[in-house]
C-alpha positions in Angstrom: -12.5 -33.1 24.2 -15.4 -31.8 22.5 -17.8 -34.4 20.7 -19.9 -32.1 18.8 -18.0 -31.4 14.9 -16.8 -28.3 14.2 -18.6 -27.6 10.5 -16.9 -26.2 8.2 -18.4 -24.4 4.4 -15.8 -25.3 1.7 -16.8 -22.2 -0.8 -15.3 -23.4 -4.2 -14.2 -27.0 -4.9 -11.3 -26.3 -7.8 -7.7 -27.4 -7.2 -7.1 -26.1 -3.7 -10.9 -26.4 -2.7 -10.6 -30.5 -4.1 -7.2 -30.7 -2.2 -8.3 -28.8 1.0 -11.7 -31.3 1.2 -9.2 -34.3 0.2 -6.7 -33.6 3.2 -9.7 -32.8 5.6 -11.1 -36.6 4.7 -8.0 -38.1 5.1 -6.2 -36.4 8.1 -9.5 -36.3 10.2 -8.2 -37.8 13.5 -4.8 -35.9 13.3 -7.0 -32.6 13.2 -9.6 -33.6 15.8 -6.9 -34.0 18.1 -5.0 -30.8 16.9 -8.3 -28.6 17.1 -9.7 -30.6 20.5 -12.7 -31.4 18.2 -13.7 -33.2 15.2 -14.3 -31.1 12.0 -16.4 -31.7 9.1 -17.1 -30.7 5.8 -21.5 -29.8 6.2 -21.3 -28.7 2.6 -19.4 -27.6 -0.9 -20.8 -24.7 -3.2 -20.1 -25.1 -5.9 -21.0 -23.4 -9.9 -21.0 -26.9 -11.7 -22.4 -30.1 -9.6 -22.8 -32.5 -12.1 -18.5 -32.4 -12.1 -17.3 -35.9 -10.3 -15.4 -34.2 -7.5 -13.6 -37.7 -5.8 -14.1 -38.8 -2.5 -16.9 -35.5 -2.0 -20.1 -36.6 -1.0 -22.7 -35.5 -3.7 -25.3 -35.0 -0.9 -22.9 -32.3 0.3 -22.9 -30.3 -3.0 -24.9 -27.2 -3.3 -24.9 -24.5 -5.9 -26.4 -22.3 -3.4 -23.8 -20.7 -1.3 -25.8 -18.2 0.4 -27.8 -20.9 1.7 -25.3 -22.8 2.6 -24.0 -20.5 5.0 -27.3 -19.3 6.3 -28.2 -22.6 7.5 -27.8 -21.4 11.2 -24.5 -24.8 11.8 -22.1 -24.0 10.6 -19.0 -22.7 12.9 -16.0 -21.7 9.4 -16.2 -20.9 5.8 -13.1 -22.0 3.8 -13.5 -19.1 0.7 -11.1 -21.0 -2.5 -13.2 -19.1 -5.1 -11.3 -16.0 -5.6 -12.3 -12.9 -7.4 -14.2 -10.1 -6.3 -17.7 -10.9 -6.3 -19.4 -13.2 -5.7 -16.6 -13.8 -2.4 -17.0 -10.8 -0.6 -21.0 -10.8 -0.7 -20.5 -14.7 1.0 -17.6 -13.6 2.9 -19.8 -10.9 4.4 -22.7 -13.2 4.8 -21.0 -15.6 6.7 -19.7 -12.6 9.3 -23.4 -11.9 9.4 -24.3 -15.1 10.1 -21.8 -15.9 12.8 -19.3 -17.7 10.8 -15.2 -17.1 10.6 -13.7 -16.7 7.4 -10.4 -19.0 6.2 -9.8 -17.4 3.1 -7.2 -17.3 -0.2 -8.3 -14.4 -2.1 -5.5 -12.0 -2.3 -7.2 -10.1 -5.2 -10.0 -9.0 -2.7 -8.0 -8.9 0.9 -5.8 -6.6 -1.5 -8.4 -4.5 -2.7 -11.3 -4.5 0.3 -9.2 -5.9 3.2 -10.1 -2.7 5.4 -14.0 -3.8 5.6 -13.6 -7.1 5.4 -11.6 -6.6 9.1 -14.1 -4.5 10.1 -17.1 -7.1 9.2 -14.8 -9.6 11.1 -14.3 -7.4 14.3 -18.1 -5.9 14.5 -19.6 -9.7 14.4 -16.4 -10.9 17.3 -14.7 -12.9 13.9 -11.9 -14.5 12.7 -10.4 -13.8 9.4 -7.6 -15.6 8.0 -5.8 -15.8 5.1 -2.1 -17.0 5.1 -3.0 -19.0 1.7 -3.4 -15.3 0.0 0.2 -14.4 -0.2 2.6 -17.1 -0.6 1.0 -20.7 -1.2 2.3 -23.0 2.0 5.1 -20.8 2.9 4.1 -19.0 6.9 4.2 -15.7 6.2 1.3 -14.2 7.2 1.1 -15.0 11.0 4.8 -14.9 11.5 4.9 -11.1 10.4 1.8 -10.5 12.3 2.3 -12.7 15.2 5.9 -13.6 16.2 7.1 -10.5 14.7 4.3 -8.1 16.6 6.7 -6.8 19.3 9.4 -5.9 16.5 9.7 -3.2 14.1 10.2 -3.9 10.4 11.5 -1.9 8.4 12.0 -3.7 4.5 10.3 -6.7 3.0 11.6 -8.1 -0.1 10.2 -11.1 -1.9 9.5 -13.6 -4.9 6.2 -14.2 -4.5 5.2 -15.3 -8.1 6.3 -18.6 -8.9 5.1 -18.8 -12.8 7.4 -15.3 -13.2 10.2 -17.0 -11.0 9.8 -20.3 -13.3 10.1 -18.0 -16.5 13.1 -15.6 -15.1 14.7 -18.2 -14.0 14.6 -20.9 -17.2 15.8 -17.4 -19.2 18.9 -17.1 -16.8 20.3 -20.9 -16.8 19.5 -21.6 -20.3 19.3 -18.4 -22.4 16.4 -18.7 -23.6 13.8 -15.7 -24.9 10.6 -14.8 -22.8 8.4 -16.3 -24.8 9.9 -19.7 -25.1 10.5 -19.5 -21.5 6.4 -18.3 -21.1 5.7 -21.7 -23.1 7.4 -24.1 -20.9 5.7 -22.7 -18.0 2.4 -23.2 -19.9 3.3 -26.6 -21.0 4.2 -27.6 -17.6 0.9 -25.9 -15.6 2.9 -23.2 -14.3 1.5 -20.6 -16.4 -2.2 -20.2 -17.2 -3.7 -19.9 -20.8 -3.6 -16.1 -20.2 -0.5 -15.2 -17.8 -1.3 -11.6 -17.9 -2.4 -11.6 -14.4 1.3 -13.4 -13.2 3.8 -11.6 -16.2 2.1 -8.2 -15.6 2.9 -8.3 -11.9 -0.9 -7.9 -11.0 -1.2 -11.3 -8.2 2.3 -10.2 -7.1 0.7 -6.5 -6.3 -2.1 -7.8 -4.6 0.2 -10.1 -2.1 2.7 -7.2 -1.8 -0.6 -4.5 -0.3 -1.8 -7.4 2.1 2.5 -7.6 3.1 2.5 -4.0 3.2 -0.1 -3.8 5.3 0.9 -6.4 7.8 4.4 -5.2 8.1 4.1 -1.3 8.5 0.5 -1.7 10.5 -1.0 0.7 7.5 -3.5 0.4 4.8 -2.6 -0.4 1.8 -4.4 -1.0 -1.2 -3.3 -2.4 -4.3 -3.9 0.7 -5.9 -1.1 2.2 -4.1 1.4 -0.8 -5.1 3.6 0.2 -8.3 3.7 -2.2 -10.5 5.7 -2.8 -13.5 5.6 -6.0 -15.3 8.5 -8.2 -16.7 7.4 -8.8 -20.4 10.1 -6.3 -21.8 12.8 -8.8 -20.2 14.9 -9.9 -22.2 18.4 -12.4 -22.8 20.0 -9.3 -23.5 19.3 -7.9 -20.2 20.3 -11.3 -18.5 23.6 -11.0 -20.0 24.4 -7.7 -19.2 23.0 -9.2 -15.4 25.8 -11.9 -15.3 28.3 -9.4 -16.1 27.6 -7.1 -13.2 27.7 -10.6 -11.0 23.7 -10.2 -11.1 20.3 -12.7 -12.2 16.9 -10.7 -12.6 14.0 -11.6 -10.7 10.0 -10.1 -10.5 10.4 -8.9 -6.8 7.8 -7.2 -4.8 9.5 -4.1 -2.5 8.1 -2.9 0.7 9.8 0.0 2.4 9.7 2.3 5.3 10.9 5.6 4.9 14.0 6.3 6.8 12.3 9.3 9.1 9.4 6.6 9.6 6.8 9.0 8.2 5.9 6.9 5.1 6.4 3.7 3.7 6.7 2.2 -0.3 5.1 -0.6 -1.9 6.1 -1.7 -5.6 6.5 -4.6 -8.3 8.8 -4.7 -10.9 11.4 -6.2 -12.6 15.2 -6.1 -10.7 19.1 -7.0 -10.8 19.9 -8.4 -7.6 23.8 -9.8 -7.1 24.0 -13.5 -7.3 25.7 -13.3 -3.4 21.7 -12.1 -2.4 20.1 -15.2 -1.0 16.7 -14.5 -2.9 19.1 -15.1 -6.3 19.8 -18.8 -6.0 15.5 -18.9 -5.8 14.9 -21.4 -8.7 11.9 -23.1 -10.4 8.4 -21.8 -9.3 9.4 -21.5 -5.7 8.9 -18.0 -3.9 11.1 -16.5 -0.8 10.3 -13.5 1.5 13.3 -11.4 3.0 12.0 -9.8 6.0 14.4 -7.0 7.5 13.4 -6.2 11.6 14.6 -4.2 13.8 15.5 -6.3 16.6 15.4 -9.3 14.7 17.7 -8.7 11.9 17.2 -10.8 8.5 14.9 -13.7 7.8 13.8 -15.3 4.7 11.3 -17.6 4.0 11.2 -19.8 1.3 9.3 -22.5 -0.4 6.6 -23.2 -2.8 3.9 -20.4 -3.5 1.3 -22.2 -5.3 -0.4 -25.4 -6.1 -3.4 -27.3 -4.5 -1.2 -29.0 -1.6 0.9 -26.1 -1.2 -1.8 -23.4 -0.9 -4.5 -26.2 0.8 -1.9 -26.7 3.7 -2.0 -22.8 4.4 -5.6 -23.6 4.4 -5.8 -25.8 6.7 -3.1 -24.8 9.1 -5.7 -21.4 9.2 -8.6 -23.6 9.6 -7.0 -25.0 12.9 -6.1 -21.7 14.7 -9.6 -20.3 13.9 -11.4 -23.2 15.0 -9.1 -23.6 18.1 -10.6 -19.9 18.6 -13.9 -21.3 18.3 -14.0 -23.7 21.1 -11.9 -20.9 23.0 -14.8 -18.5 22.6 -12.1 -15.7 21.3 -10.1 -14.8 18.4 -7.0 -14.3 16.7 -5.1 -10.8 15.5 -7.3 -9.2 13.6 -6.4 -5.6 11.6 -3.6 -3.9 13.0 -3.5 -0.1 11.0 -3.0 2.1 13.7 0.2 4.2 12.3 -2.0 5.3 9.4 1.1 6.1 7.1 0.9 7.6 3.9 2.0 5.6 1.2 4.7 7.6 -1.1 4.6 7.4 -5.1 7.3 6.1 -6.6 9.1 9.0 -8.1 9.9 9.6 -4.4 11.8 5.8 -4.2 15.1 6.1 -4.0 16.9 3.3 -6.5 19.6 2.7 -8.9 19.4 1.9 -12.3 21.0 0.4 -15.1 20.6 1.5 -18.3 21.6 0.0 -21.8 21.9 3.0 -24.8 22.6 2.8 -28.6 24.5 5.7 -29.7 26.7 7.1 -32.1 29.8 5.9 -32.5 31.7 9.7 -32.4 33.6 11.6 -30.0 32.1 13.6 -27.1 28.9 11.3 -26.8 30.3 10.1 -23.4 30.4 13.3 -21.6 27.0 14.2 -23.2 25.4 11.3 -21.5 27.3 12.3 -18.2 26.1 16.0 -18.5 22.8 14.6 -18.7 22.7 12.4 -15.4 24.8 15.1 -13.3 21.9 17.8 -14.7 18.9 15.7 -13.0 21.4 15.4 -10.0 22.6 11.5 -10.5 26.0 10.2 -10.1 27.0 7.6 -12.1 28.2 4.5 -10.4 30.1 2.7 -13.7 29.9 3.0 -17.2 31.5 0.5 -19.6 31.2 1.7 -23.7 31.7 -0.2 -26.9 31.4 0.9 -30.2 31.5 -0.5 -34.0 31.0 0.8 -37.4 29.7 4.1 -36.4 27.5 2.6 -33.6 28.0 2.0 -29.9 26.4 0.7 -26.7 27.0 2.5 -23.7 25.8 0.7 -20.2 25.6 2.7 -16.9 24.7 1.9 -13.8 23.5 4.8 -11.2 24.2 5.4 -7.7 20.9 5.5 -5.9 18.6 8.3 -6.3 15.1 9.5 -6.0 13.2 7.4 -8.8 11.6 10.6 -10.5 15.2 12.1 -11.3 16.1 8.9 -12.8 13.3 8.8 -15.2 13.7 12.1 -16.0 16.9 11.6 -16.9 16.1 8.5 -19.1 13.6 11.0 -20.7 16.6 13.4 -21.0 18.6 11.0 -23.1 15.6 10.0 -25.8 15.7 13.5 -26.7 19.7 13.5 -27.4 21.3 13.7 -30.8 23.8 11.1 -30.4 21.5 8.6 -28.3 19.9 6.1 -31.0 17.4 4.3 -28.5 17.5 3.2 -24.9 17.5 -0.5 -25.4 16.6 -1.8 -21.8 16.2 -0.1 -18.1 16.5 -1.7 -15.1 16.6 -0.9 -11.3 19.0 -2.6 -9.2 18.2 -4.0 -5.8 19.7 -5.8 -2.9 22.9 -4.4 -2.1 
């Protein structure tokens, strides 16, 4: 065994950096003799020193990143800051500088995970960065690992556990979004401002660095569709339970049946309560991976949280400085198949839709004109009407996304149709 420590940068020192350097501390012999060498912290950037960070070293604590990895020792840089800037300048420092990259930024892998592979594979690098997508849960190097020799074709998930947490407190006790919005903030699951979490934007971001992985392609989270799930409401939950369904934030990765393109997209679903991602309660996230030769998998457990996400971290930190002492590295940026990625009027779903109209004769084969005119069957439609006003709920057989909003847009402009009171795409069936 190797004498010499392994040193290791911890960029950012928050709650997963605190619980990453805590675990480090306090695990050290069970990781020497993991990694066939001792590891050590050499140094912590950090933007405020004076904080008390427990059981750190203050000698260790720098403000000066740059310098920190620069210092010509150190062997892995654990990036916890997140963010775009100033991450990927230190992320592409360290590469420069001979250092692998353990990282939890799925805002930038997302967004510049192409170069960042490229920076990694020029300088002979790891990069790693199973805490990015779904907190502790393996993920990451199953799909890209034990899956590599296997073709897979869908990718369904929950990876948002403060929208899960919400969705899922609105299901079992009826309660509105917002009430629902101020447990989770009550209870740390939901920052100050959610917007990031309710408007789908960190579930986009893990489903491009999924996409990407699955379908060996590049995509950006500019190419994920996102929708968010602030219109939800206990309405729609109990026209859910009535179709045997709960609603959940899922993120959607497809490839095209002819192979030729795949899909990537966020929103807001009905999935039947028989669908194992349904019984997903509390903050917890679950991935359904669909393979070829494989068949189904899910995995499931928590998605966030400084232990959660800081065992991701360090279970990366092990392989890449097992690499290390191997003089080699791991799977790096498999996009070879170069697939377009399609928009998402060319997604084939089902929908169900909730309308006010009037309360008169004829409305029901008006509304059915309309769907069969943008070429969608309707799957079931159930109608009920009261003092010269009445609901009508459909639900769609599957059809290409576009011809289903254009047939919602269809209806607006209808006589008889009052308002559309809630939309919603069906999955998992």
């Amino acid at each position: 065994m190797r004498t010499r420590p392994l040193k290791v940068a911890l960029l950012g020192c928050g709650v997963v950096g605190s619980e990453v350097a805590r675990i480090m501390t306090t695990h050290a012999d069970d990781l020497t003799a993991r990694i066939g060498a001792p590891v050590e912290i050499a140094g912590v950037a950090v933007r405020r020193p004076s904080k008390v960070r427990e059981g750190i070293d203050s000698a260790l604590v720098t403000t000066d990143a740059t310098a920190l990895l620069k210092r010509g020792d150190i062997d892995v840089a654990i990036e916890v800051i997140g963010g775009i800037e100033p991450a990927r300048t230190l992320i592409t420092t360290a590469f420069e500088h001979g250092i692998s990259v353990v990282s939890a930024n799925k805002a930038l892998l997302a967004q510049d995970g192409a170069a960042l592979h490229a920076a990694a594979e020029q300088h002979g690098l790891d990069l790693y960065y199973e805490a990015a997508v779904a907190g502790a849960i393996p993920l990451v190097r199953p799909m890209r690992e034990s899956l590599a020799g296997d073709k897979i074709n869908r990718v369904m998930g929950i990876v948002n556990g403060t929208t899960n947490f919400i969705l899922d407190k609105m299901d079992s006790t009826g309660a509105g979004y917002q009430e629902a919005l101020d447990e989770a903030t009550a209870l740390g699951y939901a920052e100050a401002d959610p917007t990031a979490d309710v408007e789908g934007y960190d579930a986009a971001a893990k489903a491009a660095i999924l996409a990407g992985i699955a379908f060996h392609t590049r995509v950006r989270l500019d190419d994920v569709y996102r929708e968010g799930m602030t219109e939800v409401s206990a309405a729609d939950f109990a026209s859910a339970k009535r179709m045997g369904c709960t609603i959940k934030l899922l993120a959607i990765l497809e490839r095209a049946a002819d192979g030729q393109s795949v899909t990537a997209r966020v929103h807001p679903a009905m999935i039947p309560l028989s669908h194992p991602l349904a019984s997903v309660r509390e903050a917890y996230n679950a991935v359904f991976v669909e393979a070829e030769a494989a068949g189904r998998l899910m995995f499931y457990g928590p998605g966030a949280g400084g232990s959660p996400t800081a065992s991701a971290v360090l279970g990366d930190l092990v392989a890449v400085c097992r690499n290390k002492l191997a003089e080699a590295t791991g799977p790096g940026e498999s996009a070879y198949t170069q697939l377009p990625v399609s928009p998402m009027g060319d997604v084939v779903t089902r929908y169900h839709i909730s309308l006010d109209v009037a309360d008169k004769p004829g409305v029901l084969a008006q509304v059915a004109t309309t769907f069969a005119e943008h070429g969608v069957s309707i799957d079931t439609v159930r109608q009920k009407g009261k003092d010269g006003e009445a609901s009508l709920v459909v639900v769609t057989h599957r059809a290409p996304d576009a011809a289903l909003s254009g047939t919602v847009e269809a209806l607006r402009k209808l006589d008889t149709v009052r308002g559309v009171a809630s939309i919603m795409r069906v999955e998992g069936e």
